[in-house]
C-alpha positions as CSV (number, residue, x, y, z in Angstrom):
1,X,0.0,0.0,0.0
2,X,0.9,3.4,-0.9
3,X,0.9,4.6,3.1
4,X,3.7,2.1,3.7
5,X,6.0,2.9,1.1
6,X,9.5,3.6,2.7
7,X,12.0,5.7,0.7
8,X,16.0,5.4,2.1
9,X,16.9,7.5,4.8
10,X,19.8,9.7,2.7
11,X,16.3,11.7,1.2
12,X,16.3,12.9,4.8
13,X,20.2,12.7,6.3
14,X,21.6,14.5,3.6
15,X,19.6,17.3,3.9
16,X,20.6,17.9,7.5
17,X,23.9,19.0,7.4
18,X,23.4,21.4,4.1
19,X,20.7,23.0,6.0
20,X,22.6,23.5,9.1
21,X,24.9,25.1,7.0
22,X,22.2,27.5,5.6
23,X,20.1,28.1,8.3
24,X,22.1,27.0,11.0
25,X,21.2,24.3,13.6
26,X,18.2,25.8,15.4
27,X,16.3,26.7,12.8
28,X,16.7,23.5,11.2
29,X,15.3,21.6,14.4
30,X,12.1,24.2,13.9
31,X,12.1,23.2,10.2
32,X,11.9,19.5,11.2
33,X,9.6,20.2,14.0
34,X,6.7,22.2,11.2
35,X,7.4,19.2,9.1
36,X,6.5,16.8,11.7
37,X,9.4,14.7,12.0
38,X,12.4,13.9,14.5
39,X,15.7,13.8,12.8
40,X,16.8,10.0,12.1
41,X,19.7,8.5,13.8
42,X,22.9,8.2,11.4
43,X,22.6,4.2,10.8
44,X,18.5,4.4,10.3
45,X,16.8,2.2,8.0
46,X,14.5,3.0,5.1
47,X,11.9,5.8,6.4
48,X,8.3,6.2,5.4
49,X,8.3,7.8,2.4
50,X,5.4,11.0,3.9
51,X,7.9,11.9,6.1
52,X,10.6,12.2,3.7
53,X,7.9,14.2,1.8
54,X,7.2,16.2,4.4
55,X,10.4,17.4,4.8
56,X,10.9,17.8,1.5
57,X,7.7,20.5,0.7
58,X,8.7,22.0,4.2
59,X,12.3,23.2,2.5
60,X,10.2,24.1,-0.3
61,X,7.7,26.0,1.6
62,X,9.6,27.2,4.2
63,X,12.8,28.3,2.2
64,X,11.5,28.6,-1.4
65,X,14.5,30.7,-2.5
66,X,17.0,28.5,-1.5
67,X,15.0,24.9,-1.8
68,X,16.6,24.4,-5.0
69,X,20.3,24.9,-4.0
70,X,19.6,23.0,-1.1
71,X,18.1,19.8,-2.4
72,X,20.6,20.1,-4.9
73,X,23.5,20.0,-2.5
74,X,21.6,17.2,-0.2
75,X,21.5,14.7,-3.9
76,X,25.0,14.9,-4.1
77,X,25.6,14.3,-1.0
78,X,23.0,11.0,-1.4
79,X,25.3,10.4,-4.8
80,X,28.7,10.3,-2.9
81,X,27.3,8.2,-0.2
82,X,25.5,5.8,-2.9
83,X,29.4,5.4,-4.4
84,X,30.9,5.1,-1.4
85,X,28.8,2.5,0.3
86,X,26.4,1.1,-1.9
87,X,27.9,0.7,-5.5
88,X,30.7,-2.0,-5.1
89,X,34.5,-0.9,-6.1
90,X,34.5,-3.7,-8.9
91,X,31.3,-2.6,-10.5
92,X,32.5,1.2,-10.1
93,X,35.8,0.5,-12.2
94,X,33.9,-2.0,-14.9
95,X,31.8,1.0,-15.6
96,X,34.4,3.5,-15.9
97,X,36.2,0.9,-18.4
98,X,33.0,0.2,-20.5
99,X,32.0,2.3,-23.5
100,X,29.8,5.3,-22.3
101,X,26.9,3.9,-24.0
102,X,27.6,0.5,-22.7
103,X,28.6,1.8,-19.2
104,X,25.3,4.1,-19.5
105,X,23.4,1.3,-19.9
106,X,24.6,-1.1,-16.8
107,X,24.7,1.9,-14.7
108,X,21.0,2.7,-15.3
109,X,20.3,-1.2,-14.6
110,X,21.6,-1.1,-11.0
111,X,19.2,2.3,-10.5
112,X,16.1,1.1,-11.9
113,X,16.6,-2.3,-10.0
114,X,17.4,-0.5,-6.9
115,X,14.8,2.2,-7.8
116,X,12.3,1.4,-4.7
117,X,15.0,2.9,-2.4
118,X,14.3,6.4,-3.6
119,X,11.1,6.0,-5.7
120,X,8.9,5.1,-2.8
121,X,5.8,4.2,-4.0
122,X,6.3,5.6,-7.4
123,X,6.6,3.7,-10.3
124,X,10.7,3.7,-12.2
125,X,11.3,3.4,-15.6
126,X,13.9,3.5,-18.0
127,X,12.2,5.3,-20.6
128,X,15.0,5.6,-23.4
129,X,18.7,5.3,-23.8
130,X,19.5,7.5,-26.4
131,X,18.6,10.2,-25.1
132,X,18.8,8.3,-21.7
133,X,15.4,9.5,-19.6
134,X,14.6,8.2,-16.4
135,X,10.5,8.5,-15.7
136,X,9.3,8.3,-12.2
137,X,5.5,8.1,-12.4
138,X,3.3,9.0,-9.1
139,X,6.6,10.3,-7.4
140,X,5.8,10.7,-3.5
141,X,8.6,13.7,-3.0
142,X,6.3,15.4,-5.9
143,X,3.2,15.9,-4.8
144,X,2.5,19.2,-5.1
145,X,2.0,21.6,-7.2
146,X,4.7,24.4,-8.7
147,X,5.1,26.6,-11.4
148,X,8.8,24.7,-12.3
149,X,9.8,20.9,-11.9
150,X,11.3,20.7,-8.1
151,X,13.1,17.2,-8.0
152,X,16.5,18.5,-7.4
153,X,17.0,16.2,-5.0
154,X,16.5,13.7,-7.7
155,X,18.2,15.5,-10.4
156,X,21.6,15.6,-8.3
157,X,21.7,12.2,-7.2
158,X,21.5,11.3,-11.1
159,X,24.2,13.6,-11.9
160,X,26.3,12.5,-9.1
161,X,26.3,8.7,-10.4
162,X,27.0,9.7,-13.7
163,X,29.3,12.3,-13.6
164,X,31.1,10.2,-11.7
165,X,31.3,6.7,-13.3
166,X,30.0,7.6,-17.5
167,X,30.3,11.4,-18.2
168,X,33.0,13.1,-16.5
169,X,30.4,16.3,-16.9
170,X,26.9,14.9,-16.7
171,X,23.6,17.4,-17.2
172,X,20.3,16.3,-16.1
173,X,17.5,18.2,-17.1
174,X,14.1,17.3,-15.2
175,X,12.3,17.6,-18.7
176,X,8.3,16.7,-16.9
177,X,7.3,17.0,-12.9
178,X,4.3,15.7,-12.0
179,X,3.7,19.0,-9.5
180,X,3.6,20.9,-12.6
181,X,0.6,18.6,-13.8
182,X,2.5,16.2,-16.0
183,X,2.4,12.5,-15.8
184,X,5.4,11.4,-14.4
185,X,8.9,12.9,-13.3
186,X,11.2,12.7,-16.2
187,X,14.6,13.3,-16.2
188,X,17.1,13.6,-19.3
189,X,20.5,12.6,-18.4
190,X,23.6,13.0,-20.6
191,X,27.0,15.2,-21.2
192,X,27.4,18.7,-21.1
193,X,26.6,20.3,-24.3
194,X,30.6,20.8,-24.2
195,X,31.6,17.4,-23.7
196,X,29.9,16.2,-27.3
197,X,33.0,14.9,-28.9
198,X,34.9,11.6,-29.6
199,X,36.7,10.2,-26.7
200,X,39.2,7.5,-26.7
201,X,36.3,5.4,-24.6
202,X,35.1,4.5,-28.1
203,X,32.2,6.0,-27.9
204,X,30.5,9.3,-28.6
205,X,29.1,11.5,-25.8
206,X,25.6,10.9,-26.2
């Protein structure tokens, strides 16, 4: 069921030291504390995913001017974490070695298998790979609505991955956001416009 969906607990942890930095410590407890939920301990397991959402809206309500560079900074945060404890070392150096295309393709497998960790209740897909778009349908840290997409949480942890192990400059582009009234959450992910040339990878950036 939808109410016992859990999302993994980075969504929440990652955000608390970025916000510290903006806001400073106090006024992040009275942040969590409108949002209507306790900070989690460091080695917490997955959380239900309307609490992450709640904090999520609450930095968008609260601090609408500086949501965007905050959710930002809190996905790569969740991306270096992902690479340094999730992703193993072999599987992070077969990627790098792989074709981009190829390395692309295996790097957007382990997400979309591992998709229920930050997808929640919502529905991940790989919708293309060339252009490579990521779609996540009924997203539960989207339910809103905004005049702009507002998954920069999302966004980051994408680039993070991929800027890391495929593109060594990634841009993702949340093309469709379901709290604008689309559909689903889309996300196109590939090389900066600057990094479209041939690389001795074998492959061209796209």
């Amino acid at each position: 069921m939808k109410g016992q969906a859990r999302i993994g607990p980075n969504a929440v942890l990652q955000h608390l030291p970025v916000l510290d930095a903006e806001i400073g410590e106090a006024l992040r407890h009275a942040l969590l504390y409108r949002a209507e939920i306790e900070a989690p301990p460091l080695d917490a397991g997955m959380l239900p995913e309307d609490e992450v959402a709640r904090l999520h809206n609450a930095v968008r309500l609260f601090l609408p001017d500086r949501a965007p560079r905050i959710q930002r900074a809190a996905g790569l945060a969740t991306g270096d974490y992902i690479l340094a404890h999730r992703i193993p070392r072999l599987a992070q150096r077969l990627i790098r070695a792989l074709p981009y295309a190829l390395g692309a393709r295996l790097l957007s497998a382990a997400i979309a298998k591992h998709a229920w960790t930050f997808a929640g209740s919502g529905k991940f897909r790989v919708v293309s790979h060339s252009p490579l778009v990521f779609e996540i349908a009924g997203n539960p840290l989207a339910q809103i609505s905004a005049d702009a997409p507002i998954c920069q949480w999302h966004s980051a942890v994408f680039e993070r991955l991929f800027s890391t192990l495929v593109w060594p400059s990634t841009h993702v582009q949340e093309v469709s956001c379901t709290a604008t009234g689309a559909p689903a959450c889309r996300f196109q992910i590939g090389p900066s416009y600057a990094q479209h040339t041939f690389s001795n990878r074998g492959a061209l950036l796209q």
